[in-house]
N, C-alpha and C positions, 0 to 999 in steps of 0.2 A: 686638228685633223692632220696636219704636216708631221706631228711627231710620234702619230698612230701609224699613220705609213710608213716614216721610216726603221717604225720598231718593226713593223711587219716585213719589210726587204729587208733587212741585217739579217732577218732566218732566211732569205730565199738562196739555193743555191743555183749553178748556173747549167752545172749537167749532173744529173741522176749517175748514180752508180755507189759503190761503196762507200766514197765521198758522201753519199748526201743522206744514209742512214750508218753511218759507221761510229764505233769505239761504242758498242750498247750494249743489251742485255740480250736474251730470248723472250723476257718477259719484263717490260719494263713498265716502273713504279709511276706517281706522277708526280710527271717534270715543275717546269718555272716555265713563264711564257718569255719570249725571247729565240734565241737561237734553238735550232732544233736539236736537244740536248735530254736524256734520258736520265733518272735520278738512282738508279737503283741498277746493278749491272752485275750478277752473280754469274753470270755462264755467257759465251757466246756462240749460240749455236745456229749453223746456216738450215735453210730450210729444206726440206727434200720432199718427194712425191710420193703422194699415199699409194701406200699396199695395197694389197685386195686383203677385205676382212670376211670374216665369218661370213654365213648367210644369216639374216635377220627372224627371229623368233616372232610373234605374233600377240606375244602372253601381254594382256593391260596389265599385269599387277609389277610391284617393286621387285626384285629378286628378292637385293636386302631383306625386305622384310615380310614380304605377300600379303600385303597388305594393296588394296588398290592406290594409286601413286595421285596426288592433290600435285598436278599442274598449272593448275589456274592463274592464269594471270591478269592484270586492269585489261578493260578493252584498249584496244587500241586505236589511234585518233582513226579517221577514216582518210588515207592521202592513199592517191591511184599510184599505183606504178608508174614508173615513166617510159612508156612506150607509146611515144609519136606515131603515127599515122606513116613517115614515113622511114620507121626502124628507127633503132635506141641510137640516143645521144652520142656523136664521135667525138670522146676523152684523149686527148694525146698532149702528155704530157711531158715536155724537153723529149721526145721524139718515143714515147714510150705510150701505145696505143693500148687503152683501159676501153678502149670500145666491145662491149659485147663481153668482158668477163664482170662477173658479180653480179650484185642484184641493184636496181636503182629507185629510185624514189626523189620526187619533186618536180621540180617546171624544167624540163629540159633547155628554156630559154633564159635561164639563172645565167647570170654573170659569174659567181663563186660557184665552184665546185669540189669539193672535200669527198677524199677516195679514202676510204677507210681498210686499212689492209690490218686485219685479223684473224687469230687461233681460237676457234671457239675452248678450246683444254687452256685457255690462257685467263687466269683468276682475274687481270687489269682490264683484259677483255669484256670479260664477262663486270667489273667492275664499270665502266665505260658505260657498257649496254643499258646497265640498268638504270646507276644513277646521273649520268648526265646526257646519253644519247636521248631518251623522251623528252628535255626541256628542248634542245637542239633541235629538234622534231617538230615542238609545234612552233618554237620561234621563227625560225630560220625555213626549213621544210615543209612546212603545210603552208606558210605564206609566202612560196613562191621566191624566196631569198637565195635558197641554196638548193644544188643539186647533189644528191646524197648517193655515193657508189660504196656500197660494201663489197668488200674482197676476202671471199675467207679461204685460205689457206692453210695448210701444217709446216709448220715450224720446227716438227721433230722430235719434241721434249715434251708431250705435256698430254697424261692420262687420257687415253680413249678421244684425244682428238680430233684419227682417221673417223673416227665411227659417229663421231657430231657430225663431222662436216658433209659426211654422204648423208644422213640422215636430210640435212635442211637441201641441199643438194635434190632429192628425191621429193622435199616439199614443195621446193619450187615448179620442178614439172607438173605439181598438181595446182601452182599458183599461188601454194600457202607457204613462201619461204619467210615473210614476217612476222607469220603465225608460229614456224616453229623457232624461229628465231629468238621469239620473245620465249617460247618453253623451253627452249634447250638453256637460255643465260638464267631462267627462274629456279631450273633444277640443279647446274652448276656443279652444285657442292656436290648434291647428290651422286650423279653419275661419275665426276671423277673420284671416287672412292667408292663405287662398286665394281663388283667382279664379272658382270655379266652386260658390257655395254650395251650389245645387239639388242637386249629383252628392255634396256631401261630408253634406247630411240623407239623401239616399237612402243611402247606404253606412251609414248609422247604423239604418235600418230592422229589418236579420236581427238586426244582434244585439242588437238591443232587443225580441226576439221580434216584430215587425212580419209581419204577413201583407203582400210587398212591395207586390204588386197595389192590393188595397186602398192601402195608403197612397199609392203614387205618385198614383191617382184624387183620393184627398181634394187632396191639399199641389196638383194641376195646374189643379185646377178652384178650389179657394183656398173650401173647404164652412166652413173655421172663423173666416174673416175678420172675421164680425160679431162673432164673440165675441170677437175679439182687440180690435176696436173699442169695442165692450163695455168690456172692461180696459182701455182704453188712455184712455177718457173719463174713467172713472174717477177715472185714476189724476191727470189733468188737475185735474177736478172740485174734487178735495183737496189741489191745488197739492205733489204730488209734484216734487224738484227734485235729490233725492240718491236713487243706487239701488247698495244696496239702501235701500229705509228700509219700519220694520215700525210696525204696532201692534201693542201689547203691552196687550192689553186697551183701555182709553180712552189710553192713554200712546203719542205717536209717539217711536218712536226710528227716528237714523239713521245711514247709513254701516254697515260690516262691523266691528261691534266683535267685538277678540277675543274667544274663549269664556270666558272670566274673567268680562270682563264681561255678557256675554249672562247669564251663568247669573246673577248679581245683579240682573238687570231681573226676568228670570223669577220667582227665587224669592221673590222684593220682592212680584212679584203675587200671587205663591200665598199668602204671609202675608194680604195685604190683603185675600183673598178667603175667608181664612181667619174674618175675623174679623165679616165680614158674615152675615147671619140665613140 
């Protein structure tokens, strides 16, 4: 246990800032557990705040192809949100307050807490989501281990981005942001290589349970901009430069490591937190 721990504090750093996500990528590969270190570093680019896009179309079908669009994805486990009775969990991390941006999920009274700062137009991202966030989910997050904060953000660099993250943005108001969560990382490939983003989030609306109406209104009128700017300051703020990249309590980690290693960051904190008063 002594030597899980101190592999886990050799990554912690002491103040947040370009120091504690710096020398990365825009999009980084996955790391080595250990220091929080990126594997794959082709560009550096800082993040900026979404534009206002188009007004959103209504069409269920693909552009690509018009063909109606197979979103389907597994069910997903059933874990509540995390919203306490007495307002969402206060995240303040080396003095950098995560209370209130993102989506949350798990036992608000978790000891670990792992902020996921994400592009959904990021492939590692979207890599993360699929095949190693669900195991993390039901290990760690449905049984009350970890509290889980997604933070999605633009990064700047990476296909029809703006146009995911208002999209899930707009789900959330209707309370289905893991619903389209899971469609927006299932169709991935798809939509960042079409020409018509607006029509391929609308298509993702029904079967993310979306009332369409409503959401077409929110994504045309662009009601969750600020909070996308919100995160995306953020994420600036803390000199984010690889995404995905997490905190794992006071520890930045970055890149999509495999779930090998995720679960050794994790369980490294749960010891450590294990052993505080």
């Amino acid at each position: 246990m002594t030597g899980q721990i101190a592999r886990y504090t050799r990554g912690t750093v002491g103040t947040l800032g370009m120091a504690a996500f710096a020398a990365a990528a825009a999009c980084g590969g996955g790391g080595k557990s250990g220091d929080a270190v990126a594997t794959r570093a082709p560009d550096t680019v800082a993040a900026a705040p979404a534009p206002a896009v188009s007004p959103a179309t209504t069409s269920p079908v693909s552009p690509a192809s018009g063909k109606a669009r197979d979103s389907s994805v597994a069910p997903r486990q059933a874990i509540p949100a995390a919203q306490p009775s007495a307002g969402p969990r206060t995240v303040v991390i080396h003095g950098i307050d995560f209370t209130g941006i993102g989506h949350d999920r798990g036992n608000p009274a978790a000891k670990v807490v792992v902020v996921d700062l994400s592009d959904f137009g990021c492939p590692y991202c979207g890599q993360f989501a699929r095949e190693t966030y669900p195991a993390i989910e039901r290990d760690y997050v449905a049984t009350g281990k970890v509290f889980f904060k997604y933070v999605p953000f633009i990064a700047g660099s990476f296909p029809h981005a703006r146009e995911a993250t208002r999209a899930a943005e707009c789900a959330a108001d209707q309370h289905r942001f893991w619903e389209m969560f899971d469609r927006i990382y299932a169709t991935q490939a798809e939509w960042r290589r079409g020409s018509n983003a607006d029509a391929d989030m609308a298509a993702l609306a029904g079967p993310a349970g979306l009332n369409a109406q409503q959401f077409a209104a929110c994504y045309a009128e662009g009601r969750t901009d600020a909070r996308i700017a919100r995160a995306t300051g953020i994420a600036n703020d803390i000199g984010v430069r690889v995404t995905p990249s997490f905190l794992v309590n006071d520890r930045p980690v970055q890149g999509a490591l495999p779930l090998a290693d995720f679960r050794r960051v994790i369980d490294a904190a749960l010891l450590l937190a294990e052993t505080k008063p």
